[in-house]
C-alpha positions as CSV (number, residue, x, y, z in Angstrom):
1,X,6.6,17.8,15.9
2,X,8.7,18.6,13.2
3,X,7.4,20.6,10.1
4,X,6.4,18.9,6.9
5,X,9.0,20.1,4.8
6,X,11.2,18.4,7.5
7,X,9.6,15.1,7.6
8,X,9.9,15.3,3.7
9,X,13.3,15.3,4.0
10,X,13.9,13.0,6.4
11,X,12.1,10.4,4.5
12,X,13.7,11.0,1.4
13,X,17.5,10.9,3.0
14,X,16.3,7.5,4.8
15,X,14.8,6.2,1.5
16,X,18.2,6.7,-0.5
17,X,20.2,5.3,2.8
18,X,17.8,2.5,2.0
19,X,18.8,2.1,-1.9
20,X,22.2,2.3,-0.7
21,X,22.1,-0.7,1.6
22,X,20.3,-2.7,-1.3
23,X,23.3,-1.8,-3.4
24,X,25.9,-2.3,-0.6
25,X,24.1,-5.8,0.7
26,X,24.1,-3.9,4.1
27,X,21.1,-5.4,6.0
28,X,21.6,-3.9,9.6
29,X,21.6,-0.4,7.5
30,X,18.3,-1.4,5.4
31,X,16.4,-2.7,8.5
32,X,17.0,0.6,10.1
33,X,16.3,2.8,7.4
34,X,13.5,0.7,5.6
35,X,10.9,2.1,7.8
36,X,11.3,5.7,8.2
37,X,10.0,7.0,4.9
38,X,6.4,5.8,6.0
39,X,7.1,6.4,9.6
40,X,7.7,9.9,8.5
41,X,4.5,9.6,6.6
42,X,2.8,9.0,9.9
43,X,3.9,11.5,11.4
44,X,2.8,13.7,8.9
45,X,-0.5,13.2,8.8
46,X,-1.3,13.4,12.2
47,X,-0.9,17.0,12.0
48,X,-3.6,17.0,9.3
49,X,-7.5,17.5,10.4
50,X,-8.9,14.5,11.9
51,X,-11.3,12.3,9.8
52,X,-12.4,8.7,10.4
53,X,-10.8,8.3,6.4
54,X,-7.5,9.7,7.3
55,X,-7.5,7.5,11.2
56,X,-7.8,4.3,8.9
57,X,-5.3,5.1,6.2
58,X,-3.0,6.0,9.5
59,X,-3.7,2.5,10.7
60,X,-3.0,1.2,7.3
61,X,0.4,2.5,7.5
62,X,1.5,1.8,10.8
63,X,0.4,-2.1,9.9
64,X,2.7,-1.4,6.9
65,X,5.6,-0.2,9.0
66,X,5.4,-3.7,10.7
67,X,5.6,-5.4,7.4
68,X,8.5,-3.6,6.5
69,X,10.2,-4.3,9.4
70,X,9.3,-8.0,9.2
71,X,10.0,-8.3,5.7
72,X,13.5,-6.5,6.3
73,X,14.8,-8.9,8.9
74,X,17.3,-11.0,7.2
75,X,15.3,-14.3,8.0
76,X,12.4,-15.5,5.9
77,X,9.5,-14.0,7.7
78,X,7.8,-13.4,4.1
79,X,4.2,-15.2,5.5
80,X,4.3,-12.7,8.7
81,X,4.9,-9.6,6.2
82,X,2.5,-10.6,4.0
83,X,0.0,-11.2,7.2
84,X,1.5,-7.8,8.5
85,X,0.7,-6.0,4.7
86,X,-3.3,-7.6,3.8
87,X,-4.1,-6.5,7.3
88,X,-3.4,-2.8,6.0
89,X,-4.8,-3.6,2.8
90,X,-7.9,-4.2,4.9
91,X,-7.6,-1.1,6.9
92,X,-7.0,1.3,3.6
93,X,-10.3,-1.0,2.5
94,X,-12.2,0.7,5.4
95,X,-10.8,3.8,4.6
96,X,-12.2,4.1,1.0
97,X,-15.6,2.3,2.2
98,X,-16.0,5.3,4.8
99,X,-15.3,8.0,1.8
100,X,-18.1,5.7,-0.8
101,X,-19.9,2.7,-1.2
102,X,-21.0,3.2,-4.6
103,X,-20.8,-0.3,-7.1
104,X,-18.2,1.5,-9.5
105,X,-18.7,-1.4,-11.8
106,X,-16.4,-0.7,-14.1
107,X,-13.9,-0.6,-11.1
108,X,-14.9,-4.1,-9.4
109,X,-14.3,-5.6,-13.1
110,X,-11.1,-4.0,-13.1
111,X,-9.9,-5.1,-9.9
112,X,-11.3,-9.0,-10.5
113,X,-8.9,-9.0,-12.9
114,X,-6.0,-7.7,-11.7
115,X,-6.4,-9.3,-8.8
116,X,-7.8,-12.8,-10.2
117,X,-4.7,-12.6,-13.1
118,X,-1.9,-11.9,-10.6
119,X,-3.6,-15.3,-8.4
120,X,-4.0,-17.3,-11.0
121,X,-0.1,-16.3,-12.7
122,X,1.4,-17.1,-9.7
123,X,-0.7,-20.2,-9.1
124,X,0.5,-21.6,-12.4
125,X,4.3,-21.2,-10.4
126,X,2.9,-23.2,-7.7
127,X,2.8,-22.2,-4.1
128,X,2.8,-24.9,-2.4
129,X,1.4,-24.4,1.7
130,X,1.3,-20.3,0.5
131,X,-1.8,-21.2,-2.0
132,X,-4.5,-20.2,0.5
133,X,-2.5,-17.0,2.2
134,X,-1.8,-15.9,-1.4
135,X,-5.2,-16.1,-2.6
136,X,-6.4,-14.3,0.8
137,X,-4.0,-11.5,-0.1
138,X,-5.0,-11.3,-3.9
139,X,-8.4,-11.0,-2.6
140,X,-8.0,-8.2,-0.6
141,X,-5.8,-6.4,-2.9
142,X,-8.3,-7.0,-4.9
143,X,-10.9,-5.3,-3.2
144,X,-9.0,-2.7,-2.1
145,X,-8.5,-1.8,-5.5
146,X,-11.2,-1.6,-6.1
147,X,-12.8,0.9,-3.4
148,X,-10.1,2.7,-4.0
149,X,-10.9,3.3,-7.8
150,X,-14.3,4.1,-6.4
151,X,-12.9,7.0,-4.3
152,X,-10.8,8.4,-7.1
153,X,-8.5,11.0,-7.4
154,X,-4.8,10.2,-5.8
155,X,-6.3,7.5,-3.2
156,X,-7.3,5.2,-6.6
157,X,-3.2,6.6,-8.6
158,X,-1.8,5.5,-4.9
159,X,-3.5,2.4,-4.7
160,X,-2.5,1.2,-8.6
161,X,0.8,2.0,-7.3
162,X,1.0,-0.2,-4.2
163,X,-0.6,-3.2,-6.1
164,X,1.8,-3.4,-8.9
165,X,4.9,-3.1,-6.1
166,X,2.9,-6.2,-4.7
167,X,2.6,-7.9,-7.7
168,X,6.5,-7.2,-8.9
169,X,7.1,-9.6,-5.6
170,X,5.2,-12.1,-6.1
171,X,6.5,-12.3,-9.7
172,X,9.9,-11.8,-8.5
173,X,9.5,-14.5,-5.6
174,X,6.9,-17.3,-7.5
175,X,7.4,-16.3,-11.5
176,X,10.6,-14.9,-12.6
177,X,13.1,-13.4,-10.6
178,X,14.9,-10.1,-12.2
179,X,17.6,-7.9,-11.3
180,X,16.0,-4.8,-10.8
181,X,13.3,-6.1,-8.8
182,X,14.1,-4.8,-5.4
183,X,14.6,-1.1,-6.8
184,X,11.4,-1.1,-9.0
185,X,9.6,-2.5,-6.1
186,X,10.1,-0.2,-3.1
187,X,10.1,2.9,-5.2
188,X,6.2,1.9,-6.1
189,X,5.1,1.2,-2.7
190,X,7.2,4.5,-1.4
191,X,5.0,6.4,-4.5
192,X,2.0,4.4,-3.4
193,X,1.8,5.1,0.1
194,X,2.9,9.0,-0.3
195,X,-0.1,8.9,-2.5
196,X,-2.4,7.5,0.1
197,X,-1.1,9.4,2.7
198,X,-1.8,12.7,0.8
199,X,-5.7,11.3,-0.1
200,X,-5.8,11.9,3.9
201,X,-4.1,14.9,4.4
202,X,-7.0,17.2,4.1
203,X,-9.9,17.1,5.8
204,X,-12.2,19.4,3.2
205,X,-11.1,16.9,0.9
206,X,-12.3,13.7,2.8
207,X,-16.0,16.0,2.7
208,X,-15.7,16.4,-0.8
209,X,-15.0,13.1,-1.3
210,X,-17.6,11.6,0.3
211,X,-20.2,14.2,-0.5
212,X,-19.9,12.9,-4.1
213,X,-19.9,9.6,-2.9
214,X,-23.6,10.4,-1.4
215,X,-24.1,12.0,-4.9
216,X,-23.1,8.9,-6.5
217,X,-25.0,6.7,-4.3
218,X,-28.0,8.8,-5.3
219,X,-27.3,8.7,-8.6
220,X,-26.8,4.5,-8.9
């Protein structure tokens, strides 16, 4: 297995082979290199201590490496790699819900809103036969949101960061399109997912974590 600081490098010389082929318009070179940053990801946590929190957020990435690759494809597979991407929404949701269950109140009204906005602005666009998938996705987003704010620390920064790549496509596909759209919008869900990879990478964390979950729960 290679080292860390190896798999670091890998994924950053794969993500700027990636930027290049969006510059170049080179999709064989982007569906190859698309992948690898959060493959690399992968890999890297399963050197980490095992925890049931950092076996779902591996899951969660792996179903994310499929929508990648299925989003990638030069052919419009968008409803399969959105399928592909709420299923690890739902898998980073089990992750956070194993770390807490406390309300976090403040962070469900948060996360209606974001979630409920972003449905409701792209709605407005009209989605034709996507209204129901959509609204499935915003709703899990939307929950995962806001378990993640729950959990705190770099799991909730990593989380904000994948949901506003999300939301730059939708806005970009159903809203507005803009120029700088593909850039802005893999470099969030690279940020996003390094985040919630590193949320795992310890395992005295994932016991801190959901010790003050338990204190929480207490405290409600």
């Amino acid at each position: 297995m290679p080292r860390p600081s190896h798999l670091l490098l890998i994924a950053v010389a794969t993500a700027a082979l990636y930027l290049y082929a969006l510059a170049t318009g080179n999709p064989l070179l982007a569906l190859l290199a698309k992948p690898v940053p959060v493959l690399a990801l992968i890999a890297w946590l399963s050197t980490c201590p095992a925890t049931a929190y950092r076996r779902w957020i591996m899951i969660g990435l792996g179903l994310s490496v499929l929508g990648d690759l299925l989003l990638a494809i030069p052919k419009d597979l968008f409803v399969f790699g959105l399928a592909a991407f709420l299923c690890a929404h739902l898998a980073y949701l089990r992750g956070y819900c194993s770390l807490t269950l406390r309300p976090a109140l403040p962070a469900l009204a948060f996360a209606v809103l974001v979630g409920g906005g972003l449905f409701g602005l792209l709605a407005s666009h009209g989605l034709g036969p996507l209204l129901i998938p959509v609204a499935l996705y915003a709703l899990a987003i939307g929950a995962m949101l806001w378990r993640a704010l729950a959990c705190g620390g770099v799991a909730a920064l990593g989380a904000c960061a994948f949901v506003l790549s999300d939301s730059l496509i939708g806005i970009d596909r159903f809203v507005s399109p803009f120029a700088a759209a593909q850039y802005l919008i893999i470099l969030l869900y690279w940020l996003g997912q390094w985040l919630i990879a590193a949320s795992a990478s310890s395992g005295k964390t994932d016991k801190a974590l959901t010790q003050s979950g338990a204190d929480n729960l207490r405290s409600c």
